[in-house]
Chimera marker file (.cmm) of the C-alpha trace (Angstrom):
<marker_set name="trace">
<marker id="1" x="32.835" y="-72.561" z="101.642" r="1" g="1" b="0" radius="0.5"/>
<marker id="2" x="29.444" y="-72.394" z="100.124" r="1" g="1" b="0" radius="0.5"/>
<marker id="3" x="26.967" y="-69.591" z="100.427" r="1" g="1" b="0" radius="0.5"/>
<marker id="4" x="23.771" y="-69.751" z="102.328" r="1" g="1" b="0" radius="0.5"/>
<marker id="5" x="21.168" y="-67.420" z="101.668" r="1" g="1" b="0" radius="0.5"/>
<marker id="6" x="19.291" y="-67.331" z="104.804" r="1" g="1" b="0" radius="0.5"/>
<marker id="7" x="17.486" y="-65.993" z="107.743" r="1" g="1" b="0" radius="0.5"/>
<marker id="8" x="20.644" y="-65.103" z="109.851" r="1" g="1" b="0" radius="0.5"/>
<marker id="9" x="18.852" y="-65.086" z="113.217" r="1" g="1" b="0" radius="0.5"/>
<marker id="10" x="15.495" y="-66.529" z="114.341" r="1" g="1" b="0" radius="0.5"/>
<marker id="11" x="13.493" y="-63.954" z="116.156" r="1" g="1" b="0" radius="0.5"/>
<marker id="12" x="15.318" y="-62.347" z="118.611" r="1" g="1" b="0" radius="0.5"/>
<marker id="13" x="12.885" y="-60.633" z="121.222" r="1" g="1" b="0" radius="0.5"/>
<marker id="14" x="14.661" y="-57.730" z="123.441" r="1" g="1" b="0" radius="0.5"/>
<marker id="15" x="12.432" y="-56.143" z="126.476" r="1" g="1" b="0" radius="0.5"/>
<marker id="16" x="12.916" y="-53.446" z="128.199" r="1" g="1" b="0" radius="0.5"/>
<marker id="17" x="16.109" y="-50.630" z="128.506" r="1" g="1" b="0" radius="0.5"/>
<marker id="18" x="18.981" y="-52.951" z="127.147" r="1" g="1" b="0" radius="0.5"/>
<marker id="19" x="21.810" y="-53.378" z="125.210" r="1" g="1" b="0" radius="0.5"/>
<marker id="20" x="22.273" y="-56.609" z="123.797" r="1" g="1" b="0" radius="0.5"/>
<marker id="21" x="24.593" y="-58.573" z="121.605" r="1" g="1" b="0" radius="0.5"/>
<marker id="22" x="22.321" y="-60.767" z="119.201" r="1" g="1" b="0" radius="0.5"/>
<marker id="23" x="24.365" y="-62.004" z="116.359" r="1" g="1" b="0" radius="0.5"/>
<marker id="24" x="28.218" y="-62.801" z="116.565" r="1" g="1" b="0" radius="0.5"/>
<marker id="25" x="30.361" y="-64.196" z="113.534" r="1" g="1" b="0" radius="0.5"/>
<marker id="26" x="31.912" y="-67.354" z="114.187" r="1" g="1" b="0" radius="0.5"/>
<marker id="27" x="30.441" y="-67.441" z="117.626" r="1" g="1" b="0" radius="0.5"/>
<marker id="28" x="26.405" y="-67.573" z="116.477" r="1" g="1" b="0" radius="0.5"/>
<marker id="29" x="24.834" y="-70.014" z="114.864" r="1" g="1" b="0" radius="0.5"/>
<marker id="30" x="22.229" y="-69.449" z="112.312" r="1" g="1" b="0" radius="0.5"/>
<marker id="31" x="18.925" y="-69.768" z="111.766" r="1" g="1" b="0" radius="0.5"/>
<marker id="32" x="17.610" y="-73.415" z="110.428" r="1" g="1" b="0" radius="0.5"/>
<marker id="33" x="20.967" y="-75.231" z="111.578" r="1" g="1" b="0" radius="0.5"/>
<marker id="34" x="22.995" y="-74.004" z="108.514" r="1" g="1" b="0" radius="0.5"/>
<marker id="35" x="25.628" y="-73.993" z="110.922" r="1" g="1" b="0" radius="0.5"/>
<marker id="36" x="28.254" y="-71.196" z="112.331" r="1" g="1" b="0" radius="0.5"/>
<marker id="37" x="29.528" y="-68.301" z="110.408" r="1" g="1" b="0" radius="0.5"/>
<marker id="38" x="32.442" y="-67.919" z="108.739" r="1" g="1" b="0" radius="0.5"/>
<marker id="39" x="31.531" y="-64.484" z="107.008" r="1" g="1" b="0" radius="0.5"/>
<marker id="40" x="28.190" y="-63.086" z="107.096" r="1" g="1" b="0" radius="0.5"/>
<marker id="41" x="26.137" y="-60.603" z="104.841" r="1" g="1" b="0" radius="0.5"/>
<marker id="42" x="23.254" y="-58.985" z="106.472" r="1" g="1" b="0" radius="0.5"/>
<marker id="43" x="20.862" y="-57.497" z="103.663" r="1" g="1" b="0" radius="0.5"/>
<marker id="44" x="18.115" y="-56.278" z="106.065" r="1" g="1" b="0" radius="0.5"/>
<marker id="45" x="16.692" y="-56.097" z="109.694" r="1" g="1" b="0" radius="0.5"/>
<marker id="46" x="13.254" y="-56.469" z="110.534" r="1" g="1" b="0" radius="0.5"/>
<marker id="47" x="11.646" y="-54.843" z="113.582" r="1" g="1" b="0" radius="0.5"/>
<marker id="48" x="8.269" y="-54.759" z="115.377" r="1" g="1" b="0" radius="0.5"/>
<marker id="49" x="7.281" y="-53.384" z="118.657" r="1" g="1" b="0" radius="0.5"/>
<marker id="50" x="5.001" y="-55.832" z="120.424" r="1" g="1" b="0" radius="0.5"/>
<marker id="51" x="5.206" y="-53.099" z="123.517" r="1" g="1" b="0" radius="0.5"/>
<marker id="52" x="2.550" y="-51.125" z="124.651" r="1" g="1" b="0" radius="0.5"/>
<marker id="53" x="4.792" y="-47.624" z="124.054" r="1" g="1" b="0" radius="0.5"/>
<marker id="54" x="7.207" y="-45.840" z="122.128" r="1" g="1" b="0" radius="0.5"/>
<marker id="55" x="10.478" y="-47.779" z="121.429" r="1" g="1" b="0" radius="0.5"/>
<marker id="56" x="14.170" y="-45.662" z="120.257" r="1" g="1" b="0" radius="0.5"/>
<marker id="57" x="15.807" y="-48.722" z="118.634" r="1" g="1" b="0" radius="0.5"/>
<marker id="58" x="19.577" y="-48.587" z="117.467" r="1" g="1" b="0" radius="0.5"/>
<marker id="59" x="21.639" y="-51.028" z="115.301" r="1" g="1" b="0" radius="0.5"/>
<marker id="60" x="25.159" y="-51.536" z="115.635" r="1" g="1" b="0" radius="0.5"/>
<marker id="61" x="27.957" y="-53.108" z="113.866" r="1" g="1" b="0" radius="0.5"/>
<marker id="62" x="30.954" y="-53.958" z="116.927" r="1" g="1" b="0" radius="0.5"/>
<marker id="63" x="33.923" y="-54.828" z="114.399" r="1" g="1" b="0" radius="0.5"/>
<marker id="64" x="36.080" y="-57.596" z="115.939" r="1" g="1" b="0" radius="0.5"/>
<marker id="65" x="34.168" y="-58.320" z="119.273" r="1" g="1" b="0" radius="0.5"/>
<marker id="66" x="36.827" y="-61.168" z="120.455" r="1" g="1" b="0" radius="0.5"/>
<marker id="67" x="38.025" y="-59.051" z="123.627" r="1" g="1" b="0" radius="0.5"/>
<marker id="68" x="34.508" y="-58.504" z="124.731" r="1" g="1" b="0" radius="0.5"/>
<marker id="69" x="33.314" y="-59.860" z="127.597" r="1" g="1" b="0" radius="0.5"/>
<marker id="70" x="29.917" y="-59.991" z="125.974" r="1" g="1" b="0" radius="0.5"/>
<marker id="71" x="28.381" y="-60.895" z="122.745" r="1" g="1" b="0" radius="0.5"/>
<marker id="72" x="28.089" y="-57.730" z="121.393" r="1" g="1" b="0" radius="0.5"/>
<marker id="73" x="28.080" y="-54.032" z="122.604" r="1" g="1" b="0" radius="0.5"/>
<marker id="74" x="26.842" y="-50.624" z="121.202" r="1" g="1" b="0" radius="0.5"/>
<marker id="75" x="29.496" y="-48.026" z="120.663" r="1" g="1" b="0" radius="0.5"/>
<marker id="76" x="27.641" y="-44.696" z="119.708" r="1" g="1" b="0" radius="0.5"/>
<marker id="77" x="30.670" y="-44.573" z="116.865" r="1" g="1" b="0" radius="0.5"/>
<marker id="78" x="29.397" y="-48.020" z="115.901" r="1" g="1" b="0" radius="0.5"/>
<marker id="79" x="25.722" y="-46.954" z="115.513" r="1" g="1" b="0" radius="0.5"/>
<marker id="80" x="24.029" y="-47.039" z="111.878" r="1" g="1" b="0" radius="0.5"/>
<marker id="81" x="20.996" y="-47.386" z="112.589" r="1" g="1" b="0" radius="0.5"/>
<marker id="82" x="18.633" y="-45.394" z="115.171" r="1" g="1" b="0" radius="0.5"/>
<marker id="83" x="14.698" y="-44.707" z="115.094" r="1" g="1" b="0" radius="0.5"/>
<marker id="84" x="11.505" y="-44.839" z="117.202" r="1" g="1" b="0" radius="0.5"/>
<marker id="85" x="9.401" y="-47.256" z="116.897" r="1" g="1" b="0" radius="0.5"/>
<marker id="86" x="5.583" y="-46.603" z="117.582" r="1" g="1" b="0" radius="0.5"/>
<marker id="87" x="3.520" y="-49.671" z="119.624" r="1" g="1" b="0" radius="0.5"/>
<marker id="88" x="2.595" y="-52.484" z="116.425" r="1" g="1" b="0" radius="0.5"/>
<marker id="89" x="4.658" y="-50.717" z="114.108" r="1" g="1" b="0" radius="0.5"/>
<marker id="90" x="7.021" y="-52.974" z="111.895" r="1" g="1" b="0" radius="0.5"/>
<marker id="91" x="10.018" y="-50.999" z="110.548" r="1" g="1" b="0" radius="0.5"/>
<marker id="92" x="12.175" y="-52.126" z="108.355" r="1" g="1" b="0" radius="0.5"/>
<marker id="93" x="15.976" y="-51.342" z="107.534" r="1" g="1" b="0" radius="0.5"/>
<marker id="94" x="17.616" y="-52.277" z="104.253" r="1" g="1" b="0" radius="0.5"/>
<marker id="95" x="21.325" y="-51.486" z="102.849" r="1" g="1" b="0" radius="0.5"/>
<marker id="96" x="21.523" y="-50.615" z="99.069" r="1" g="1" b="0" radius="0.5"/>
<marker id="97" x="24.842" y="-53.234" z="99.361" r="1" g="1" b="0" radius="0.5"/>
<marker id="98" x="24.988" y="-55.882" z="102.575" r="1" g="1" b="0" radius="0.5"/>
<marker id="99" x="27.147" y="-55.348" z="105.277" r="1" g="1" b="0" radius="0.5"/>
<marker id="100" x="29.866" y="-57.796" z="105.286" r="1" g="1" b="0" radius="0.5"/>
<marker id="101" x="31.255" y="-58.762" z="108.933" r="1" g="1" b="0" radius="0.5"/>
<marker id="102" x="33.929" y="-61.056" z="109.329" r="1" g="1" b="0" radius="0.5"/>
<marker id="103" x="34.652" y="-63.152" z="112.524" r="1" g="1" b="0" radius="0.5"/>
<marker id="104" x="33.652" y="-62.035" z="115.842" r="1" g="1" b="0" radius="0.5"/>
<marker id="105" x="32.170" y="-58.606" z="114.418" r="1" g="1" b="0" radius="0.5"/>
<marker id="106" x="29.160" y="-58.498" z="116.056" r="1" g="1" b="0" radius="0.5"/>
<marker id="107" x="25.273" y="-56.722" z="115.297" r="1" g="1" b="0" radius="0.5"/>
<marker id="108" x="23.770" y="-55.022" z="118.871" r="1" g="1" b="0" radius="0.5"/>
<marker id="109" x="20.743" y="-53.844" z="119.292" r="1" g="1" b="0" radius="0.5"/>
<marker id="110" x="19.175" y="-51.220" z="121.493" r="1" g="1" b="0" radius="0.5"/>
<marker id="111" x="16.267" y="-50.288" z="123.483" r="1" g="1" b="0" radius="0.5"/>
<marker id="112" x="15.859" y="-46.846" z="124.602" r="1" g="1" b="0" radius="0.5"/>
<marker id="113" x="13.447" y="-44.205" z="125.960" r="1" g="1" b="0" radius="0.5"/>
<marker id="114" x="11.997" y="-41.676" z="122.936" r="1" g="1" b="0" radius="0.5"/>
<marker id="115" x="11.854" y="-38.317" z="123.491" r="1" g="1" b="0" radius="0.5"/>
<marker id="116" x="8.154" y="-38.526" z="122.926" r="1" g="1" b="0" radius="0.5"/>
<marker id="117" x="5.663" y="-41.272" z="123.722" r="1" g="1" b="0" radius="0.5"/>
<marker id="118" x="6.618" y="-43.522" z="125.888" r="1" g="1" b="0" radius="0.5"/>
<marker id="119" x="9.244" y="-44.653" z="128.510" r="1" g="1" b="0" radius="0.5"/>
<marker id="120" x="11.145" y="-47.554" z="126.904" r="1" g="1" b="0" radius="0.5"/>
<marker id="121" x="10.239" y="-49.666" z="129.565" r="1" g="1" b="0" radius="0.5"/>
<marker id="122" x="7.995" y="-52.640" z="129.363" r="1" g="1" b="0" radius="0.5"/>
<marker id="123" x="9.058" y="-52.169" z="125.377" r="1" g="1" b="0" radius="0.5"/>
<marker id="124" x="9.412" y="-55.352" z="123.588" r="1" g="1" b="0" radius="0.5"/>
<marker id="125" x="10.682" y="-55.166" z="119.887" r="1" g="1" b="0" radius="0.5"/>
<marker id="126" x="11.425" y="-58.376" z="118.013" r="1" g="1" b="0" radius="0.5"/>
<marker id="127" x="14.072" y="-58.642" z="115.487" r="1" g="1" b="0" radius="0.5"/>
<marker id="128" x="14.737" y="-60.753" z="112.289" r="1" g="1" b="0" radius="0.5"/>
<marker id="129" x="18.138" y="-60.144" z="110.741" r="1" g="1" b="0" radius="0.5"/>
<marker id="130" x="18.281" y="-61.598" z="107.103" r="1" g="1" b="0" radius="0.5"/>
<marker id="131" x="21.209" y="-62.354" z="105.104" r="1" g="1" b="0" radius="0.5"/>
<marker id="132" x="23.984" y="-64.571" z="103.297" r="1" g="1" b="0" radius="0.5"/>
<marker id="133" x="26.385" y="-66.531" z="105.266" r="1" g="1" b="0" radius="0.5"/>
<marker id="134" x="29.055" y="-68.339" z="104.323" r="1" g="1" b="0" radius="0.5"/>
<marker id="135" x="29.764" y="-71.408" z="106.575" r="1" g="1" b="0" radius="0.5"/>
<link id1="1" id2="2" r="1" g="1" b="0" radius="0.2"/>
<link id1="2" id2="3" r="1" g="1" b="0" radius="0.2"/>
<link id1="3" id2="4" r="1" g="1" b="0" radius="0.2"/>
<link id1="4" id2="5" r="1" g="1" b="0" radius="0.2"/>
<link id1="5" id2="6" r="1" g="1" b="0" radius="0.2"/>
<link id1="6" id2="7" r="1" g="1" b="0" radius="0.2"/>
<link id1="7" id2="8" r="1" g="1" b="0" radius="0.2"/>
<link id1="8" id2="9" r="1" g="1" b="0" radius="0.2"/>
<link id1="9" id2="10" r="1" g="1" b="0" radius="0.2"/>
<link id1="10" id2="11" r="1" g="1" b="0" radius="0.2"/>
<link id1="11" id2="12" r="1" g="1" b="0" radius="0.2"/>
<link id1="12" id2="13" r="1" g="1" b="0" radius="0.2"/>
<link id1="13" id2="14" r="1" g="1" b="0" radius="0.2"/>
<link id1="14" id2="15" r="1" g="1" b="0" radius="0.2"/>
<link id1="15" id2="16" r="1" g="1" b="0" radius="0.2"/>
<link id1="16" id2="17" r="1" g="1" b="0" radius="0.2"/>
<link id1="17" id2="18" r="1" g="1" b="0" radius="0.2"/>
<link id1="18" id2="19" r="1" g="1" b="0" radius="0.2"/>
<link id1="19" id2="20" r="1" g="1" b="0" radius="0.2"/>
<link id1="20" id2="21" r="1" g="1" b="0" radius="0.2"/>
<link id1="21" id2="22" r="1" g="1" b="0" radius="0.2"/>
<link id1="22" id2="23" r="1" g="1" b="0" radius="0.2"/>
<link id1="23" id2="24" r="1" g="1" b="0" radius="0.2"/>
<link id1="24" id2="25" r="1" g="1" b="0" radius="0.2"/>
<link id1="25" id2="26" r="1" g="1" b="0" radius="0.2"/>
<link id1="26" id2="27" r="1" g="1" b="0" radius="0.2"/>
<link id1="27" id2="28" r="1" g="1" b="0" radius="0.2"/>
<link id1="28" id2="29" r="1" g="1" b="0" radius="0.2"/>
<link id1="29" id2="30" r="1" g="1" b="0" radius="0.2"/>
<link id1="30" id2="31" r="1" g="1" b="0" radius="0.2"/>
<link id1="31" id2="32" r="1" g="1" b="0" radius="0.2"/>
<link id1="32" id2="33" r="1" g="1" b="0" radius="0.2"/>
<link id1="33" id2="34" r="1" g="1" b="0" radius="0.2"/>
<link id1="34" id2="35" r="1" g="1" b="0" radius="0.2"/>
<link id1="35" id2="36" r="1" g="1" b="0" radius="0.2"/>
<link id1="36" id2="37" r="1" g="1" b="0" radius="0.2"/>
<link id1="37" id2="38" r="1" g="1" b="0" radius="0.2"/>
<link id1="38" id2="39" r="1" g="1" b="0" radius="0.2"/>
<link id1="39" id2="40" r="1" g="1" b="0" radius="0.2"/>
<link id1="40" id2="41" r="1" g="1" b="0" radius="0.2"/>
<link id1="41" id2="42" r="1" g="1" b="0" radius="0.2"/>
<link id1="42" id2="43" r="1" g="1" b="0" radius="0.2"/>
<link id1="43" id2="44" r="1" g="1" b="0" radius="0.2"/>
<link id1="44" id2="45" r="1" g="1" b="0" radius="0.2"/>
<link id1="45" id2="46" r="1" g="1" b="0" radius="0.2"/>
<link id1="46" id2="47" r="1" g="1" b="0" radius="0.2"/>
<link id1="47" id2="48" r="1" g="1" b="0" radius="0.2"/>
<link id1="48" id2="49" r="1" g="1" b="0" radius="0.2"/>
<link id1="49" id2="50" r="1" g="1" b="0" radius="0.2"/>
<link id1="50" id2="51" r="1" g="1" b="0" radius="0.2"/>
<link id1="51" id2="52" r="1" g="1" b="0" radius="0.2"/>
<link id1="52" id2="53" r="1" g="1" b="0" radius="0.2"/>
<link id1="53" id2="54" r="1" g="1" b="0" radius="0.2"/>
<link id1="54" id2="55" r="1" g="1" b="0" radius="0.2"/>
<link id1="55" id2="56" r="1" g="1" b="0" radius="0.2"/>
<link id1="56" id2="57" r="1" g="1" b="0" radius="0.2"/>
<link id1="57" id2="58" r="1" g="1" b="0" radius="0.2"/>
<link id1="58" id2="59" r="1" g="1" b="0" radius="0.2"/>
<link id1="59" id2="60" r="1" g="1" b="0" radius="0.2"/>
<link id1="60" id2="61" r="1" g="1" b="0" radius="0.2"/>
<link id1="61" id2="62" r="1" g="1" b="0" radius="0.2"/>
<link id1="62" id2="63" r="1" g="1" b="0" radius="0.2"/>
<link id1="63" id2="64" r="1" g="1" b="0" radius="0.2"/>
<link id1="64" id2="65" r="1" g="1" b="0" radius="0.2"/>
<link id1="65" id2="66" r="1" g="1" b="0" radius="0.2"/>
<link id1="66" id2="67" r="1" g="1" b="0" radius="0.2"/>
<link id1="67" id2="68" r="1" g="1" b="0" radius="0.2"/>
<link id1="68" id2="69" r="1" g="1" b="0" radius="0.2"/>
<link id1="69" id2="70" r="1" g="1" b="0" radius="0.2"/>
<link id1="70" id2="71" r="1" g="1" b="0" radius="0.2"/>
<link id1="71" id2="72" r="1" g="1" b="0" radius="0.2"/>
<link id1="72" id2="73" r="1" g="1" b="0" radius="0.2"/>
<link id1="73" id2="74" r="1" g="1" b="0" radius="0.2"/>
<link id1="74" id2="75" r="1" g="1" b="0" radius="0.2"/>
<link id1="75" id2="76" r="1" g="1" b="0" radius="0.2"/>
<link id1="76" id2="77" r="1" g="1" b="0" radius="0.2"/>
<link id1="77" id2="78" r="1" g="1" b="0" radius="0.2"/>
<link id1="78" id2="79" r="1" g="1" b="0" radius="0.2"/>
<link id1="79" id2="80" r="1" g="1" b="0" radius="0.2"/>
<link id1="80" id2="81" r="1" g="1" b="0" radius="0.2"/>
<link id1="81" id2="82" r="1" g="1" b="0" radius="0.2"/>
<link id1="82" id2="83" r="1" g="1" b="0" radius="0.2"/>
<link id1="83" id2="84" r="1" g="1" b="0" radius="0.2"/>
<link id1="84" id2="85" r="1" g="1" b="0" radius="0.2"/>
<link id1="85" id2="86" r="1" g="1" b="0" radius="0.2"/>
<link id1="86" id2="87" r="1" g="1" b="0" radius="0.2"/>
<link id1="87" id2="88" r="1" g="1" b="0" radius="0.2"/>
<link id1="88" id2="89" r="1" g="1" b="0" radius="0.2"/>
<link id1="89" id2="90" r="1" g="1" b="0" radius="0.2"/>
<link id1="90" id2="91" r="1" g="1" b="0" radius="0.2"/>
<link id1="91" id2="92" r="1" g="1" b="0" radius="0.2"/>
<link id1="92" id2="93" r="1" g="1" b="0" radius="0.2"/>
<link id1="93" id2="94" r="1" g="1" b="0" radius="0.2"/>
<link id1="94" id2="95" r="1" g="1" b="0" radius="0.2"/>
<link id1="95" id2="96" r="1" g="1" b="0" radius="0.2"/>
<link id1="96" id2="97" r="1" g="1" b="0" radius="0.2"/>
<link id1="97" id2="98" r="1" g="1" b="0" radius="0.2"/>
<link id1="98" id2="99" r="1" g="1" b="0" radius="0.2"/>
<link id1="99" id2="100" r="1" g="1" b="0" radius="0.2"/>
<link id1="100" id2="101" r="1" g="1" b="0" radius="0.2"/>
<link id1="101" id2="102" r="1" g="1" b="0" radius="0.2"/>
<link id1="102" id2="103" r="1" g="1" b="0" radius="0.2"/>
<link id1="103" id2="104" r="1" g="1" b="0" radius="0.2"/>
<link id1="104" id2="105" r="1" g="1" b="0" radius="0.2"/>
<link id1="105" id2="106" r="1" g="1" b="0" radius="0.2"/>
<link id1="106" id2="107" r="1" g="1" b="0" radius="0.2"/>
<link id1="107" id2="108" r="1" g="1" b="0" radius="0.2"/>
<link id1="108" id2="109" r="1" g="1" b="0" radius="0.2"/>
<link id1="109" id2="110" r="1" g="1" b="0" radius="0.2"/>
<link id1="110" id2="111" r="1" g="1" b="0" radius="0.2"/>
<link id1="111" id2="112" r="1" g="1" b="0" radius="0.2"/>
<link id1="112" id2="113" r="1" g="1" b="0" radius="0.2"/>
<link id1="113" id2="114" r="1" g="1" b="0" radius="0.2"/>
<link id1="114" id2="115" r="1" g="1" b="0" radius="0.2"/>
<link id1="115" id2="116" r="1" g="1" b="0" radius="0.2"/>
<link id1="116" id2="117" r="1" g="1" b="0" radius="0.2"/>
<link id1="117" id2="118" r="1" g="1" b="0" radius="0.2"/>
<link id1="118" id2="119" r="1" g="1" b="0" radius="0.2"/>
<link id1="119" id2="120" r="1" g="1" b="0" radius="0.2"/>
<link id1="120" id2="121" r="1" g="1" b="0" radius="0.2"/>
<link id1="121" id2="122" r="1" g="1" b="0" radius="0.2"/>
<link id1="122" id2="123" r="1" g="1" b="0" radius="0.2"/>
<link id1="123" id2="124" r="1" g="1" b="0" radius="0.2"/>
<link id1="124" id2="125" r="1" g="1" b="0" radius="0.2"/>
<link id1="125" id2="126" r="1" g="1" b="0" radius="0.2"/>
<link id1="126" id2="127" r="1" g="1" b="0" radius="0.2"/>
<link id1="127" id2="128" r="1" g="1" b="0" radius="0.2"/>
<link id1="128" id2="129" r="1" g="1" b="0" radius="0.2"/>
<link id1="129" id2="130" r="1" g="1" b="0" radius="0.2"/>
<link id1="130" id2="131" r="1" g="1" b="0" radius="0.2"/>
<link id1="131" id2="132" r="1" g="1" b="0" radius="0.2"/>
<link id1="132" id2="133" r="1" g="1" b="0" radius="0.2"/>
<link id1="133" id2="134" r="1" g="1" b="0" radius="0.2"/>
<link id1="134" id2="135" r="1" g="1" b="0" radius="0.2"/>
</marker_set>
């Protein structure tokens, strides 16, 4: 196996109040047709709200995702990552070591409502999930 540092995801867009799945290991493939994961490393996330309010955006990590019916969930207890995110704002999240997943872990993402400024609907935050992969 050979180690790819890489853009782990193109742009993933998300609108609206959802929960989505966006990157699965061993189900996924990765950005620039390095291929399909083996063991991935995510060393940041990138996120920018294109919407015209408020965003609450979570991250999750769903370990071993291969009795899911989806791609990926969020499990509050799976949750590392939670902040609003004002209209044109980029925010950026970063881990001092990357988080190794292993196949069929999965990274979610979530659009929510603030408490403040907007009703998380109509939101539309792009992601770009950066990384190693081994493949």
């Amino acid at each position: 196996m050979a180690l790819k540092k890489t853009q782990l995801l193109d742009i993933r867009s998300v609108t609206g109040i959802a929960t989505v799945g966006i990157f699965t290991v061993g189900v996924t493939p990765t950005a620039g047709g390095v291929g399909v994961a083996s063991t991935s490393y995510i060393k940041n996330v990138i996120m920018h709200n294109t919407g015209l309010g408020t965003a609450r955006v979570s991250l999750f990590i769903n370990p071993n995702t291969a009795n899911a019916n989806a791609l990926g969930y969020g499990v509050t207890a799976n949750r590392f990552l939670r902040l609003d995110v004002a209209p044109n704002e980029t925010a950026f999240f970063e881990s001092t070591y990357p988080i190794v997943m292993t196949d069929r872990d999965s990274l979610s993402v979530e659009i929510a409502a603030p408490d403040v400024g907007g009703s998380g609907i109509g939101s539309a935050v792009n992601f770009i999930v950066n990384g190693d992969t081994d493949v």
